[in-house]
C-alpha positions as CSV (number, residue, x, y, z in Angstrom):
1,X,6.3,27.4,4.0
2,X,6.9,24.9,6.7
3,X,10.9,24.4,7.0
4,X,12.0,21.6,5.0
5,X,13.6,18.7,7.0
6,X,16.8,17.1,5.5
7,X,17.4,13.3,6.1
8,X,20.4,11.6,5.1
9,X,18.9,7.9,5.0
10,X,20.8,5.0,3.8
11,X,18.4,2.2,2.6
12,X,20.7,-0.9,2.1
13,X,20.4,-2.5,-1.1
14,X,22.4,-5.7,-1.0
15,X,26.9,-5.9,-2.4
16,X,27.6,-4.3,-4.8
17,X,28.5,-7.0,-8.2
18,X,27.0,-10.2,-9.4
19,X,27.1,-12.0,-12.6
20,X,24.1,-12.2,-15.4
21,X,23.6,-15.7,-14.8
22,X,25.4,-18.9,-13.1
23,X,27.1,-19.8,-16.2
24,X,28.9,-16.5,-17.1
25,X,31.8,-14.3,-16.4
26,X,32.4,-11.5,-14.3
27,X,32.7,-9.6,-17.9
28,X,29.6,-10.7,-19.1
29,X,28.5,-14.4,-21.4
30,X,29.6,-14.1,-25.2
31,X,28.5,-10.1,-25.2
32,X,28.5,-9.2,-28.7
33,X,26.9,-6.6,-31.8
34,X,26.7,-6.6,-35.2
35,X,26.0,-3.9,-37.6
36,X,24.1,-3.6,-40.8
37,X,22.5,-1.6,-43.2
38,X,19.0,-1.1,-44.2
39,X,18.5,2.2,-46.1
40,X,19.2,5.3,-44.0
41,X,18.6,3.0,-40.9
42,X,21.9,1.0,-39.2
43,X,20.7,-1.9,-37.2
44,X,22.4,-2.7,-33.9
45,X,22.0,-5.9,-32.7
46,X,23.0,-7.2,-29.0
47,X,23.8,-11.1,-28.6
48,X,24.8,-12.3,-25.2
49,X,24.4,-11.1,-21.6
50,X,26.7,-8.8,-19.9
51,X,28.5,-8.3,-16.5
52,X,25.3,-7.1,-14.1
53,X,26.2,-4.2,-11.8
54,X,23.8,-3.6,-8.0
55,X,23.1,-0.6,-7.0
56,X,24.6,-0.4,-3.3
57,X,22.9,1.8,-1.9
58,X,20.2,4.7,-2.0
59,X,21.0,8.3,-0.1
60,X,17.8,10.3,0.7
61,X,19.3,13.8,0.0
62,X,15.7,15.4,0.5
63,X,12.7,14.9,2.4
64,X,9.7,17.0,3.1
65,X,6.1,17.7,3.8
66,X,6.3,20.0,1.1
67,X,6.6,17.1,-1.3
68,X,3.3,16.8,-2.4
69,X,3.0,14.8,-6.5
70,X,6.6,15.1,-7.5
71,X,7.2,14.0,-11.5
72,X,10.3,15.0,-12.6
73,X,13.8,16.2,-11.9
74,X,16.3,18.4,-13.5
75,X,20.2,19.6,-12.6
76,X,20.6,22.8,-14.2
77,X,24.2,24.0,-13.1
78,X,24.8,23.3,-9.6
79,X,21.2,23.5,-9.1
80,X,18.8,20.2,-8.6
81,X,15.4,21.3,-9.4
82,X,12.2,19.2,-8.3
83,X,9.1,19.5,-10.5
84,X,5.8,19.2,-7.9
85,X,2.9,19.7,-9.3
86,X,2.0,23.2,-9.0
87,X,5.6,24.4,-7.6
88,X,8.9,23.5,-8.4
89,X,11.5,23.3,-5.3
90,X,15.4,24.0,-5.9
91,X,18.1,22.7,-4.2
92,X,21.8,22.5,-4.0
93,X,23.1,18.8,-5.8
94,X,23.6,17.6,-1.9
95,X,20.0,18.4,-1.3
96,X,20.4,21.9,0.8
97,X,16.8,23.2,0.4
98,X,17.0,26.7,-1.1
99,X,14.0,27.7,-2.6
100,X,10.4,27.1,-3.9
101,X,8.8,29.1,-6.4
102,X,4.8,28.7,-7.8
103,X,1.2,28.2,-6.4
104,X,-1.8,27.4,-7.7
105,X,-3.0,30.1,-10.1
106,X,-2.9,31.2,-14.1
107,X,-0.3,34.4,-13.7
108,X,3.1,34.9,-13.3
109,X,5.0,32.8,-11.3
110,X,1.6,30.5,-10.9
111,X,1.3,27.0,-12.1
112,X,-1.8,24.4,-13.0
113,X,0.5,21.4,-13.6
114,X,3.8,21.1,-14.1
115,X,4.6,18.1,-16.6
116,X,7.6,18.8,-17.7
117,X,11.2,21.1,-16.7
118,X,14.1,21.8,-19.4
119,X,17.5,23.4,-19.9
120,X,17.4,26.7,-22.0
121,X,20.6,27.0,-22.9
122,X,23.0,26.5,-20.1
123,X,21.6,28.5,-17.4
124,X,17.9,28.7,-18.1
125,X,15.1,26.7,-16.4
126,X,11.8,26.0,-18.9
127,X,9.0,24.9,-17.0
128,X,6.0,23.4,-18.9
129,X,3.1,23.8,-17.3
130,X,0.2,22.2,-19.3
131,X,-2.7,23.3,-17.8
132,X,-2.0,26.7,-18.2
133,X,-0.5,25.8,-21.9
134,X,2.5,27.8,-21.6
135,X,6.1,27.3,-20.9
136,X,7.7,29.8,-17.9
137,X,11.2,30.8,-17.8
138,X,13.6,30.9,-14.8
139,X,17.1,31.6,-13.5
140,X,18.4,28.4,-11.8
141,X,17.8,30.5,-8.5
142,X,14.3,30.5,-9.4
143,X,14.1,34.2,-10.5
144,X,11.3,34.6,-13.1
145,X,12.3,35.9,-16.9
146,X,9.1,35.3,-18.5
147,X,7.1,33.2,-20.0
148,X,5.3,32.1,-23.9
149,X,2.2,30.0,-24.8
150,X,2.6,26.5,-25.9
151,X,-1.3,24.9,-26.6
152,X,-1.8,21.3,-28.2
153,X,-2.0,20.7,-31.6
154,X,-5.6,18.9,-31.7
155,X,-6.7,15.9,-31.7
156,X,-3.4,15.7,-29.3
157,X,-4.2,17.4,-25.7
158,X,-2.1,15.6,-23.7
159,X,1.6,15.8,-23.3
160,X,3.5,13.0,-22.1
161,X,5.0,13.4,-18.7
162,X,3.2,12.8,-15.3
163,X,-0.7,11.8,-16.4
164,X,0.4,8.1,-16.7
165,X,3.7,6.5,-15.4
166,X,4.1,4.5,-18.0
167,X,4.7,7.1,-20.5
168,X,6.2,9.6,-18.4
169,X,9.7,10.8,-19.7
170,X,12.7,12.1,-17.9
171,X,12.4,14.8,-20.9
172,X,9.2,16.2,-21.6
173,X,10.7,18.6,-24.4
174,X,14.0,19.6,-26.2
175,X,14.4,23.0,-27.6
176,X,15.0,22.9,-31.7
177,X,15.0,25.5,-34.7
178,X,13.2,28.4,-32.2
179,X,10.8,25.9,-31.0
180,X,10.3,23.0,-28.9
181,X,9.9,18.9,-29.8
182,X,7.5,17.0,-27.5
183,X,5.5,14.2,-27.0
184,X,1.8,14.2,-27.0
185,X,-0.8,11.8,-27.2
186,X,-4.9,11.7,-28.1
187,X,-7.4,11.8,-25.4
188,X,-8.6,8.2,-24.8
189,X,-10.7,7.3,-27.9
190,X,-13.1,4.2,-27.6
191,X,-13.4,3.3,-31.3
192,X,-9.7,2.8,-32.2
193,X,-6.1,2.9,-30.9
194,X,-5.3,6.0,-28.8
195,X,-2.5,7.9,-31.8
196,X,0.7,9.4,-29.7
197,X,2.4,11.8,-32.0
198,X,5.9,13.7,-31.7
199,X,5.1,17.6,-32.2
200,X,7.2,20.4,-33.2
201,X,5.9,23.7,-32.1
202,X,7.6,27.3,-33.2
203,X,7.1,29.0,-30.0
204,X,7.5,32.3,-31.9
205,X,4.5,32.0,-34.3
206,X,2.8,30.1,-31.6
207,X,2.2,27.1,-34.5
208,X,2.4,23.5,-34.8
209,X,3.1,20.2,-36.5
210,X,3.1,16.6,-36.4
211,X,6.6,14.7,-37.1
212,X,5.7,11.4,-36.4
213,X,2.6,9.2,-34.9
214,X,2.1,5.8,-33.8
215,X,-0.7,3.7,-32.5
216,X,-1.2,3.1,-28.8
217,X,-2.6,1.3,-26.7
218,X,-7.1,0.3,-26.8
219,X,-9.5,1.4,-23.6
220,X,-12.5,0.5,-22.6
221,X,-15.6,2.4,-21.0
222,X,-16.1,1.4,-17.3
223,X,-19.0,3.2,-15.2
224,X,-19.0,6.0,-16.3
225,X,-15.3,8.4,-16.5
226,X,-13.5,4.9,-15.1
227,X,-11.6,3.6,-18.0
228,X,-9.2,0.9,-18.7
229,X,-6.9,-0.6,-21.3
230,X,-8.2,-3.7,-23.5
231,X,-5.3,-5.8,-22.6
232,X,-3.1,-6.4,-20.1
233,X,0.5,-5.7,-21.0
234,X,-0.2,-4.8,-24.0
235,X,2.5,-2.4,-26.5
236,X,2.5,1.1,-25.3
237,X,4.6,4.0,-27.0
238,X,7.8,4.2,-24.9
239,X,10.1,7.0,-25.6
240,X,12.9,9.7,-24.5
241,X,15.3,12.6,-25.5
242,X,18.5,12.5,-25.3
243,X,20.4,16.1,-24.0
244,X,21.9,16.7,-27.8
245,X,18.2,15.9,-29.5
246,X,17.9,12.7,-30.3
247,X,14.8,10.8,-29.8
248,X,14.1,7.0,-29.1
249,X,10.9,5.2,-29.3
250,X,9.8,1.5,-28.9
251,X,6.8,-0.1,-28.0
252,X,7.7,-2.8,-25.6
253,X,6.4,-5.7,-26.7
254,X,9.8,-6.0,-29.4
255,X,13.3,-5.5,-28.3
256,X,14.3,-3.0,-30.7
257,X,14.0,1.4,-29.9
258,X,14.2,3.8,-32.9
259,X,17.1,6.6,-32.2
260,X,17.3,9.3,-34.4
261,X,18.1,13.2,-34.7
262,X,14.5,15.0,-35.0
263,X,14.0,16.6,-38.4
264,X,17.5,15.8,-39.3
265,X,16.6,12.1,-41.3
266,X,18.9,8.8,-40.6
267,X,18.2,6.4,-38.0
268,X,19.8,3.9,-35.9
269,X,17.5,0.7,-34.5
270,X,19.3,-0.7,-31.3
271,X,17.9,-4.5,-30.5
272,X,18.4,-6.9,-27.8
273,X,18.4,-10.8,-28.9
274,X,15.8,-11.6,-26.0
275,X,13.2,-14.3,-26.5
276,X,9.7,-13.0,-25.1
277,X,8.5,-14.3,-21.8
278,X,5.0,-15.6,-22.0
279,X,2.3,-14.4,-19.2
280,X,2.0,-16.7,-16.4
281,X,-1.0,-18.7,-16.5
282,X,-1.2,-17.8,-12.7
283,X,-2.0,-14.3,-13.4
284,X,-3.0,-12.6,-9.8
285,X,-5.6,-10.3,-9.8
286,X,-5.5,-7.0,-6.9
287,X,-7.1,-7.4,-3.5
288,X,-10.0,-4.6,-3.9
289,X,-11.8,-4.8,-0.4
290,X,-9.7,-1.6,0.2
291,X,-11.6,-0.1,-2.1
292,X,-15.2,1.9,-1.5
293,X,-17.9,0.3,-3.2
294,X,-18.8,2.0,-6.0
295,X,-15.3,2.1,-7.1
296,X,-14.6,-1.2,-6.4
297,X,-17.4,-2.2,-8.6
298,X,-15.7,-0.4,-11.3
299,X,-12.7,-1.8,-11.2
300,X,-13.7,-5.3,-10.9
301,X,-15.8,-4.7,-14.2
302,X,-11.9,-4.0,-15.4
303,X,-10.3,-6.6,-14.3
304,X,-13.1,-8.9,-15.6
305,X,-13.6,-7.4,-19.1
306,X,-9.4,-7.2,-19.3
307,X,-8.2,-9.9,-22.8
308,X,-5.1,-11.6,-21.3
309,X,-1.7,-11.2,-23.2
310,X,0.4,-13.7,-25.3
311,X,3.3,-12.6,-23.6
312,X,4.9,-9.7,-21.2
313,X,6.7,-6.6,-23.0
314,X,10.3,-6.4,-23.0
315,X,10.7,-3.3,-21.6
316,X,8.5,-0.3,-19.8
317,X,10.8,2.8,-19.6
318,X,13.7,4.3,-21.0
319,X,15.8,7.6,-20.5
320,X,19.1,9.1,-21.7
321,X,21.8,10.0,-19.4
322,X,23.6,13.2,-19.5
323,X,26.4,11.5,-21.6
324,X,24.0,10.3,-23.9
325,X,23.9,6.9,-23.1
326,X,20.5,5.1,-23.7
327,X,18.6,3.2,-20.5
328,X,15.8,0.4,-20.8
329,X,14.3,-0.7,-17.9
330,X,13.1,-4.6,-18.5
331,X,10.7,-6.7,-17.8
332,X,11.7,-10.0,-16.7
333,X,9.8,-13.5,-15.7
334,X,9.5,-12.1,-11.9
335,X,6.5,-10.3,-13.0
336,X,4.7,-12.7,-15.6
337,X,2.1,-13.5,-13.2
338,X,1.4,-9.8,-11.9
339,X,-1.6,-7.3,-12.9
340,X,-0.7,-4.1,-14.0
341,X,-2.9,-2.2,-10.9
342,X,-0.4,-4.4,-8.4
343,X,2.6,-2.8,-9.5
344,X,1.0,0.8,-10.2
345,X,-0.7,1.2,-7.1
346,X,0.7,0.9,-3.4
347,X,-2.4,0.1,-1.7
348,X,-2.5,-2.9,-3.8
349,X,1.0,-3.7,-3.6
350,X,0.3,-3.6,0.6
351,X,-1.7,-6.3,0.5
352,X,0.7,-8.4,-2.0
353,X,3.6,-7.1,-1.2
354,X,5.6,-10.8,-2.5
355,X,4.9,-9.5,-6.2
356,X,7.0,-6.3,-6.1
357,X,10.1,-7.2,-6.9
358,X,13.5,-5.9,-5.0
359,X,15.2,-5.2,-8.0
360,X,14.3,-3.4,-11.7
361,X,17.3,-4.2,-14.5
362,X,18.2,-1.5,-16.4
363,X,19.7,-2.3,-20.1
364,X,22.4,0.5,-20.9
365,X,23.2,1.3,-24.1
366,X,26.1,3.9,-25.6
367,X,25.7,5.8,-28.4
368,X,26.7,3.5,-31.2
369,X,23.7,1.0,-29.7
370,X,26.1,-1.8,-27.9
371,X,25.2,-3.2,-24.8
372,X,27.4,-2.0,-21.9
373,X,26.4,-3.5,-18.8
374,X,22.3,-3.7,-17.1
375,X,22.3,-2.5,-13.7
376,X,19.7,-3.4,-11.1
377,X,18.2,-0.4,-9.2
378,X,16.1,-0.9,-6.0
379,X,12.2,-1.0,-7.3
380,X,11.2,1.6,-4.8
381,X,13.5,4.2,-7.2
382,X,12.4,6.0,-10.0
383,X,15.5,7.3,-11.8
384,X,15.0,10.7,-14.0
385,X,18.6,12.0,-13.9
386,X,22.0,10.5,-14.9
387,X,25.2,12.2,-14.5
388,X,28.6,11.0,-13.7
389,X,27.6,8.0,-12.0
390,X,25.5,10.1,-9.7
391,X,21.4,8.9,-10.3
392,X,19.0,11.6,-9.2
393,X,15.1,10.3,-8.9
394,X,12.4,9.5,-6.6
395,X,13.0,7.2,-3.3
396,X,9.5,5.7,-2.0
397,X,10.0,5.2,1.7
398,X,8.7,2.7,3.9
399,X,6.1,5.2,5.5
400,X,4.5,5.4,1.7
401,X,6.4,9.1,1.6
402,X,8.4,9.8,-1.4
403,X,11.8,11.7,-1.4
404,X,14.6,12.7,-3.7
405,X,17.2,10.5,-3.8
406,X,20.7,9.5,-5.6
407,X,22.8,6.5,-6.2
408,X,26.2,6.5,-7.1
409,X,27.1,4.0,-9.9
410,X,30.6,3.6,-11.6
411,X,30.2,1.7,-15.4
């Protein structure tokens, strides 16, 4: 393997505090919750606008060629370990390279697609590789211990982490009762709403079973394999773990997420008093000329054939830090008059680069529901792990390269 280069970048991101609007407080406008009852569910509800924190800066602790499609991150002990497709890297929490472990391949030690990495305990990795439909064991060194299978429970093949970024999750599974919880979803379906289901599966009997499903989002046939969704924003099924097994869900389009403690009943509805921001009548559609022909036939039969929303989601991803504390990342009035395929794709965004914003606002939440503070984090960062106001995740450089990177916050 080619030596892995190490490049401490700083990336300047603006001071470091600013208030939530002109008329507020450095502690925030009238930040407030109530509490109320509803059966087994407690309703938190958020009123007023907090203090905003900045992110001040983002440190490129690892760069490499060796990088090729990371999706997710983990700190296992003093270990940081980097899932990439069909290897996973380890590194030292300063980002000293140390080790890579996988290849291509169906044995031992070999990985199709890596979706997902979990603590075992306190000192063993899980790796879920979804292809292979199996989850491998490691040491945090990256010494193999074994490995059990782990297929789909039909009609749900695919598990939520690293197919689409919307629904990717910082946790792909949490280990419960000899088994693991998960999130997987239906293979498109063209007749009805694509179903997303939460799965338990008793790794020992090699069985499974549906908790919960929801409705998803609609898709449409294209030119053959192409596909895209019916509407632009519309509600998709948003969701993360939490470290102690809890489990949030939301679709978007209302501020409230569904927390609760899988298979353990009782559930706690946090909500944000935000009024929905309608779709800009100006909505820009991507620049395709990049595109080869025959694709870029396709996708203009997308954008064409695309119903136009009422109004843009609330929110479009959400993860737990290791405290526990629950994050939302929002969507705000900067991108009411964006398509989707401008912010998913950077060849797109290259050619309108005014419609990516600087800044994504983060919502954070403790564990009762209130509103603590929302933090804006540079929109070339994809955050996946939280701990001690150190934030481990994804840094897209100005080359189109993607690192691992962190940014130190204090709430």
């Amino acid at each position: 393997m080619a030596k892995a280069s190490r490049i401490h970048l700083v990336l300047a991101v603006v001071l470091a505090f600013h208030t939530a609007c002109s008329s507020g407080t450095a502690d925030g406008e009238d930040l407030r919750s109530e509490v109320t009852r509803a059966g087994d569910t407690t309703v938190v509800a958020n009123y007023g606008e907090p203090a905003r924190l900045l992110s001040d800066s983002i440190r490129v602790v690892w760069q490499s060629s060796e990088l090729q499609r990371p999706s997710t991150l983990l700190l296992l002990k003093d270990r940081l370990i980097v899932g990439d497709y069909q290897r996973i890297h380890i590194l030292s929490l300063e980002g000293e390279f140390l080790r890579t472990v996988g290849r291509e391949g169906h044995g031992p030690r070999e990985f199709e697609y890596v979706v997902s990495l979990e603590r075992f305990g306190t000192d063993t990795l899980a790796v879920h590789d979804s292809e292979n439909q199996r989850i491998s064991f490691f040491t945090p060194d990256g010494d193999f211990l074994g490995l059990v299978p782990y297929a789909p429970l039909l009609p749900y093949g695919n598990p939520v982490n690293g197919y689409l970024r919307h629904l990717s999750l910082r946790r792909g599974l949490v280990r419960l009762r000899g088994g693991v919880v998960s999130l997987w979803r239906e293979r498109i379906n063209w007749t009805r709403p694509t179903r997303t289901a939460l799965v338990w599966h008793d790794l020992q009997a090699d069985t499974a079973a549906v908790i919960e499903s929801w409705n998803g989002e609609r898709w449409f046939r294209a030119g053959g394999r192409w596909a895209a969704t019916v509407q632009l924003f519309e509600p998709y099924i948003i969701a993360a773990f939490a470290p102690d097994g809890r489990f949030a869900v939301g679709n978007g389009i209302e501020y409230c997420i569904t927390v609760h403690v899988v298979l353990q009943g009782g559930f706690r509805r946090i909500c944000r008093d935000r009024t929905p921001a309608p779709v800009g009548a100006g909505i820009r559609n991507p620049d395709l000329r990049w595109l080869r022909p025959d694709i870029r036939q396709i996708r203009a039969t997308q954008v064409r054939e695309q119903e136009l929303s009422e109004y843009l989601p609330h929110f479009d991803r959400m993860l737990f830090d290791e405290e526990g504390r629950l994050w939302v990342r929002t969507l705000g009035e900067e991108l009411s008059n964006v398509h989707p395929y401008l912010l998913e794709d950077v060849h797109l965004l290259e050619d309108a680069p005014e419609f990516r914003p600087s800044f994504r606002a983060w919502d954070v939440f403790d564990e009762l529901g209130q509103l603590l503070t929302t933090i804006d984090i540079s929109s070339n960062f994809e955050p996946h792990v939280i701990q001690s106001g150190r934030i481990y995740g994804f840094v897209e450089l100005p080359t189109g390269e993607f690192a691992v990177g962190v940014v130190t916050i204090t709430l």
